[in-house]
N, C-alpha and C positions, 0 to 999 in steps of 0.2 A: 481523586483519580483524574488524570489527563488522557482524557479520549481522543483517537486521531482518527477521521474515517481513511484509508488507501485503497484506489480506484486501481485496477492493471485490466490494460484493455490494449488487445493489438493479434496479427496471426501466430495462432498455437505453434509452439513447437517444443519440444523437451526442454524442463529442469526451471519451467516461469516461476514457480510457485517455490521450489527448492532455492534460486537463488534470490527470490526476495524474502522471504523465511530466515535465511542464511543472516545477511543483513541485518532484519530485526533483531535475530538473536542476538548478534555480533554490537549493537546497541545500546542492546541492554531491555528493548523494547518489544514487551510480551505481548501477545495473542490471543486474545479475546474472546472473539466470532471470526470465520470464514466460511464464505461461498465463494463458487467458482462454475463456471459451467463454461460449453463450449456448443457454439452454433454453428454449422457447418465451416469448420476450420477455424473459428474466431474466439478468442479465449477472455473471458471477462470473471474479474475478482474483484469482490470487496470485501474489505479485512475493518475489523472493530479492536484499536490498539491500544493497550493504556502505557502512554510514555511517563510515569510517575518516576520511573526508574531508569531511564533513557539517560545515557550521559554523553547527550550531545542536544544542544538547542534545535524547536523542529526546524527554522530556516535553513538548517544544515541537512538535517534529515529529508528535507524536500528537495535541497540539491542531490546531493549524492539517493535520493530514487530514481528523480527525473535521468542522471545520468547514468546509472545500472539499466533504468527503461533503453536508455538509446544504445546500451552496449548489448541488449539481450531483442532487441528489435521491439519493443511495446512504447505506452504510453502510462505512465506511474505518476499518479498523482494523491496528493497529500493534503487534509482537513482537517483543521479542527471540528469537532462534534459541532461546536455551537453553530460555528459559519456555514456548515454542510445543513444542517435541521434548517436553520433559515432559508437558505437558496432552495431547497427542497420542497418548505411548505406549500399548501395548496390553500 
């Protein structure tokens, strides 16, 4: 399994989660785990993805987030499992 973590963090507005959802499906790349919560008008997600079956390499998959992020107003960004656990450690 190829675990991806994706981070979406920016101000709420309708349909954040339905068009990046949309995308993954559209991928090929399934869904895992999500959370999502919102603090006073600020909408943050992380998503647990296995691209096993993704038929597109993630360096593409990380452009085209980053650029859905700037076309829906957020910040979408894209991990590998491994590299996300490390930068995370304590």
């Amino acid at each position: 399994m190829k675990k991806v973590i994706i981070t979406v963090i920016g101000k709420d507005t309708v349909g954040i989660i339905a068009k990046v959802c949309t995308y993954l499906a559209g991928a090929h790349i399934n869904i895992l785990d999500i959370n999502q919560t919102i603090v006073q008008d600020y909408f943050n997600m992380m998503m647990i993805v296995d691209m096993t079956k993704a038929d597109r390499p993630l360096d593409q998959v990380e452009s085209e987030l980053d650029a859905l992020g700037e076309e829906i107003g957020v910040k979408i960004r894209a991990q590998r499992e491994e590299i996300f656990t490390s930068m995370h450690r304590i």
